[in-house]
C-alpha positions as CSV (number, residue, x, y, z in Angstrom):
1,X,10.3,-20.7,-7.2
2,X,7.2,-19.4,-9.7
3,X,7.5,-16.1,-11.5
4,X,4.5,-14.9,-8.4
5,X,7.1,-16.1,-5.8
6,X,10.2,-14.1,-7.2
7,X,7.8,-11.4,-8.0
8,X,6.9,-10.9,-4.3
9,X,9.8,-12.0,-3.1
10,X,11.6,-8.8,-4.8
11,X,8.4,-6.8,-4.2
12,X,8.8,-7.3,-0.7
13,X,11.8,-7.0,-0.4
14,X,11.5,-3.0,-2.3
15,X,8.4,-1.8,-0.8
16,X,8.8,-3.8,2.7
17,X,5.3,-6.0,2.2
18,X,4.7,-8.2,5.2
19,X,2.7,-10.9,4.7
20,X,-0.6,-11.2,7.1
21,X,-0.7,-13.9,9.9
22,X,-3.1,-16.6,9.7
23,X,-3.7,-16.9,5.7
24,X,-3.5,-20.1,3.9
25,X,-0.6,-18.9,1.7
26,X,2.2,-16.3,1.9
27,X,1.3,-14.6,-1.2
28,X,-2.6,-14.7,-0.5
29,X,-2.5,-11.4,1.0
30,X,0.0,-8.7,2.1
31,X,0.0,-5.4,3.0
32,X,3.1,-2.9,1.5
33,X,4.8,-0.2,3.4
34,X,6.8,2.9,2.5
35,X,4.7,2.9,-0.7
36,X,5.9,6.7,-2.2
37,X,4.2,6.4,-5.8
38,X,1.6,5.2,-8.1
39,X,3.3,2.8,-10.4
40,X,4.5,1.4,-6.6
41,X,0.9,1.1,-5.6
42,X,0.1,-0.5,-8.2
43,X,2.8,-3.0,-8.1
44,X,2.0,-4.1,-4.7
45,X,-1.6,-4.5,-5.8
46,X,-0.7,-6.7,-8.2
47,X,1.2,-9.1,-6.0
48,X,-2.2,-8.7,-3.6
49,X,-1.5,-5.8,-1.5
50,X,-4.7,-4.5,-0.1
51,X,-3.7,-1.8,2.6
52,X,-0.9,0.7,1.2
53,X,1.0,2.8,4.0
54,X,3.2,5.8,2.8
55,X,5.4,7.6,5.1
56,X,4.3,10.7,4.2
57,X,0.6,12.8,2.4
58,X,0.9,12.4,-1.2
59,X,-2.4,13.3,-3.0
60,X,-1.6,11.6,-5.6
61,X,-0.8,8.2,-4.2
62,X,-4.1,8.7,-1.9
63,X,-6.4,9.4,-4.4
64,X,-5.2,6.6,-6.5
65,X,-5.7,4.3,-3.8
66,X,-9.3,5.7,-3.0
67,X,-10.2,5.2,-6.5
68,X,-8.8,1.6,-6.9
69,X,-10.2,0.3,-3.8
70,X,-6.9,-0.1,-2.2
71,X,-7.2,0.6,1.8
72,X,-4.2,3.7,2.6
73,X,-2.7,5.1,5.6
74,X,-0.6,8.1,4.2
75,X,1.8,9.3,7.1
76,X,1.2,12.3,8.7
77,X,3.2,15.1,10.9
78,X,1.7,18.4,11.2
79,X,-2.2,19.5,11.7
80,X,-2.3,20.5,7.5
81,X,-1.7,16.6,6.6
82,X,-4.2,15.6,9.1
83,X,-7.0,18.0,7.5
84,X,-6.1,16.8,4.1
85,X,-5.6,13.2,5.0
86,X,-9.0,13.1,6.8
87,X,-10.9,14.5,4.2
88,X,-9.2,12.2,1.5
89,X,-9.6,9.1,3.2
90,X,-12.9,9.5,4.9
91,X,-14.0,7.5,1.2
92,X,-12.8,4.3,3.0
């Protein structure tokens, strides 16, 4: 297995990537899941992650996404994290 491969493989296996249907590789593109903090972010980018979903509003995490041209879908629950989620990620 390459360095990439165990990379992901542990990567995926932390942030719960899934790998997208219908690419020519595995690792080619992936999207990562329960994504809580930057240096997570930009782990997953580096092992191709281009959507990031958190399970919860983190400013931080958003706006480092935004500004790194990573897709986000930050969880929401109540109507505050809907305001502030919609006007963060209206940039994408």
């Amino acid at each position: 297995m390459t360095k990439r491969a165990q990379a992901f493989s542990s990567i995926e296996r932390r942030f719960q990537i899934e790998r997208l249907p219908g690419r020519p590789s595995d690792h080619d593109a992936a999207d990562a899941g329960t994504v809580l903090k930057i240096d997570q972010v930009k782990q997953a980018g580096d092992l191709g992650a281009t959507l990031i979903v958190a399970p919860g509003f983190n400013p931080e995490v958003v706006g480092y996404c935004i500004e790194n041209g990573s897709r986000v879908i930050p969880g929401i629950s109540n109507p505050t994290d809907i305001e502030m989620a919609s006007s963060s990620c209206s940039k994408w």
